[in-house]
Short mmCIF file of the C-alpha atoms (twelve columns), coordinates in Angstrom:
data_MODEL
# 
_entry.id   MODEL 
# 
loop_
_atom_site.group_PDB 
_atom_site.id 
_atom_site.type_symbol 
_atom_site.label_atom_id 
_atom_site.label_alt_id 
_atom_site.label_comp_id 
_atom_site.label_asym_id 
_atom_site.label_seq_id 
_atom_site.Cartn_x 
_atom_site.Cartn_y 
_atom_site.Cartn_z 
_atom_site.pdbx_PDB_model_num 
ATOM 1  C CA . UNK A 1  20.927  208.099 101.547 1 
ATOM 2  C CA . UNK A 2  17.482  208.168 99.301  1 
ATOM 3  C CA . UNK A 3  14.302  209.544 100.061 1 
ATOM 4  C CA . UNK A 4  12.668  205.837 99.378  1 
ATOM 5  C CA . UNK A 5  14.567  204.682 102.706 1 
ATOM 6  C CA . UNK A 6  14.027  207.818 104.485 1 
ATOM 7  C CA . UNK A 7  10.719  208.533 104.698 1 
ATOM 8  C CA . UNK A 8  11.489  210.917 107.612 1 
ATOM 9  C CA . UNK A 9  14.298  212.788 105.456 1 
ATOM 10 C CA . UNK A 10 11.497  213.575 102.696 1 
ATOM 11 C CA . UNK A 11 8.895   215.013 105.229 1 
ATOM 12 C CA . UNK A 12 11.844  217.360 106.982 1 
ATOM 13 C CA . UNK A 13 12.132  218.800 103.383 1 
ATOM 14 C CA . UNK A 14 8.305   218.570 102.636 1 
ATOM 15 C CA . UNK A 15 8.147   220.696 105.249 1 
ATOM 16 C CA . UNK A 16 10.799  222.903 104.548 1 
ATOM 17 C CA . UNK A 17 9.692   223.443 100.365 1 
ATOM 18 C CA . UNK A 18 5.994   222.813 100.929 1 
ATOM 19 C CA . UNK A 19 5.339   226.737 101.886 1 
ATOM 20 C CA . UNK A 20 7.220   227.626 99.174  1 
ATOM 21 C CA . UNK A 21 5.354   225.506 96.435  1 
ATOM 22 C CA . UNK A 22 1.968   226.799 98.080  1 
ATOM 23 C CA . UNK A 23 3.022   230.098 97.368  1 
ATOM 24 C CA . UNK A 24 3.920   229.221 93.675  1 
ATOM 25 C CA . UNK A 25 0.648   227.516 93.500  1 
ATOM 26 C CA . UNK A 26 -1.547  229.430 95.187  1 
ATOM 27 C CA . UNK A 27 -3.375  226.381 96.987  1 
ATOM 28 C CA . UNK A 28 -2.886  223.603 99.578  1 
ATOM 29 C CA . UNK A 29 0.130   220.965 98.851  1 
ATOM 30 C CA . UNK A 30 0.478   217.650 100.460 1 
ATOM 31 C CA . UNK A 31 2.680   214.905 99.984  1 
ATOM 32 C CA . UNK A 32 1.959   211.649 99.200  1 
ATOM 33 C CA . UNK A 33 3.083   207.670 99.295  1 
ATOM 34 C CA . UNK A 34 2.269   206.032 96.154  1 
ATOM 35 C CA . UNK A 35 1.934   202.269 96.813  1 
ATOM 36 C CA . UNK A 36 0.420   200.532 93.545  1 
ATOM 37 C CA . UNK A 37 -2.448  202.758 92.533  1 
ATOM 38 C CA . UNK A 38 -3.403  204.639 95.905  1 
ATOM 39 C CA . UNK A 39 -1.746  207.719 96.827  1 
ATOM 40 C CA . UNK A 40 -1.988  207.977 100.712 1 
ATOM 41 C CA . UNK A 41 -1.852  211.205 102.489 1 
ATOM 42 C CA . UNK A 42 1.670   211.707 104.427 1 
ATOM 43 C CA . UNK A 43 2.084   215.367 105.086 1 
ATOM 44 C CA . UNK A 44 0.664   218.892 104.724 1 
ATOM 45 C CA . UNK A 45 -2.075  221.165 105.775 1 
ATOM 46 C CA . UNK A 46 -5.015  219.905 104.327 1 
ATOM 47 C CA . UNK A 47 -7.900  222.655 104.866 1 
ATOM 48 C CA . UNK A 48 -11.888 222.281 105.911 1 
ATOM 49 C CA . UNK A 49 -12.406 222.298 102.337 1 
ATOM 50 C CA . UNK A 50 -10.410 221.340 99.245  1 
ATOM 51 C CA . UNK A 51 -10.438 224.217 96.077  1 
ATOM 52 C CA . UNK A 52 -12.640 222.396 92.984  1 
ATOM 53 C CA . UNK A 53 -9.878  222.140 90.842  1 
ATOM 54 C CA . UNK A 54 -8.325  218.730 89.808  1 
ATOM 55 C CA . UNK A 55 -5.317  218.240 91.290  1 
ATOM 56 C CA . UNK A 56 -1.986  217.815 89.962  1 
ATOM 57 C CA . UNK A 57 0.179   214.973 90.962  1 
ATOM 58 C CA . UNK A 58 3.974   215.278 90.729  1 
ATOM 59 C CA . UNK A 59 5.866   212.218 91.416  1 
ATOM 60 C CA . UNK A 60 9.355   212.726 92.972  1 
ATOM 61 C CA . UNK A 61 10.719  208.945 92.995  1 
ATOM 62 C CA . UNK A 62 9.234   205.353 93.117  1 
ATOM 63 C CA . UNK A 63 6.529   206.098 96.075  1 
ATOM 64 C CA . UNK A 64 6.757   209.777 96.614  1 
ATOM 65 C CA . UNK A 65 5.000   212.215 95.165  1 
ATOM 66 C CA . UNK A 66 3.227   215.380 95.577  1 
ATOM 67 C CA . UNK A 67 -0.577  216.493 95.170  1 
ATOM 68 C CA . UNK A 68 -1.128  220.512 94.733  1 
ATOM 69 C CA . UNK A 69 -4.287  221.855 94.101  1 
ATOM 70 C CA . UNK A 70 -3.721  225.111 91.844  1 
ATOM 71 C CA . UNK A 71 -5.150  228.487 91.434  1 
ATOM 72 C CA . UNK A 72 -6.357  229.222 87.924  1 
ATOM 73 C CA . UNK A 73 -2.767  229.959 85.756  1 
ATOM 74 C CA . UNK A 74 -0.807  228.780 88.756  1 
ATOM 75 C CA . UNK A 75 0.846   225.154 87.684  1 
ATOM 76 C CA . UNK A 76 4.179   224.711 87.690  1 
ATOM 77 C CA . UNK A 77 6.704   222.379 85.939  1 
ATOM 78 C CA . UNK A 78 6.771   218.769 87.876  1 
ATOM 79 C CA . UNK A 79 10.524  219.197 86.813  1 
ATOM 80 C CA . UNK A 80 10.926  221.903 88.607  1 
ATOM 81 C CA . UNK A 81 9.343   220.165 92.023  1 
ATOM 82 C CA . UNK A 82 11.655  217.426 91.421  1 
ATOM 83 C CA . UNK A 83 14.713  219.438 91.415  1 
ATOM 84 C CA . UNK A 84 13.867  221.609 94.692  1 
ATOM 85 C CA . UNK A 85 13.651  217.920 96.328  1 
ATOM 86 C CA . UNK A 86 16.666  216.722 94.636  1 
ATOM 87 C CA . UNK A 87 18.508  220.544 95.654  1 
ATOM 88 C CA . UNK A 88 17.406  220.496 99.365  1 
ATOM 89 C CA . UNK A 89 18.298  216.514 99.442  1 
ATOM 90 C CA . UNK A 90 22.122  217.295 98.068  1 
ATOM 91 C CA . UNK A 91 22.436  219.967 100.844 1 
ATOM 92 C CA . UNK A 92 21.349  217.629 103.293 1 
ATOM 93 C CA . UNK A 93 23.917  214.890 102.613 1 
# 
């Protein structure tokens, strides 16, 4: 099973790492289907008002990815993002 089949299997764990991520971040985190060069909103609490920083865009495979908008001295290592998705995904299975 792969998340580019599943789009249901990558929200469930969206949901389940997305708090966690925020936390790390210290701002809102949604995730995203990348289809050419737009990068729809899927899932995640996006508030009244976005921070004014410039987001960071992880990708997670072919039309996944995420968009986190950081605190100042809060980004964290896209590999890192991957590899909770990729963790949470081998439980899963």
């Amino acid at each position: 099973m792969d998340f580019d089949n599943h789009g249901h299997q990558i929200i469930d764990v969206f949901d389940r790492l997305s708090p966690m991520i925020a936390d790390k971040v210290g701002g809102p985190v949604l995730l995203v289907r990348v289809i050419g060069s737009r990068w729809s909103y899927v899932a995640g609490h996006v508030p009244d008002e976005l921070p004014f920083v410039e987001p960071q865009r992880v990708m997670l495979v072919d039309e996944w990815a995420i968009l986190y908008y950081p605190q100042a001295g809060h980004k964290i290592d896209p590999d890192e993002i991957r590899q909770l998705f990729l963790n949470v995904k081998k439980e899963d299975l």
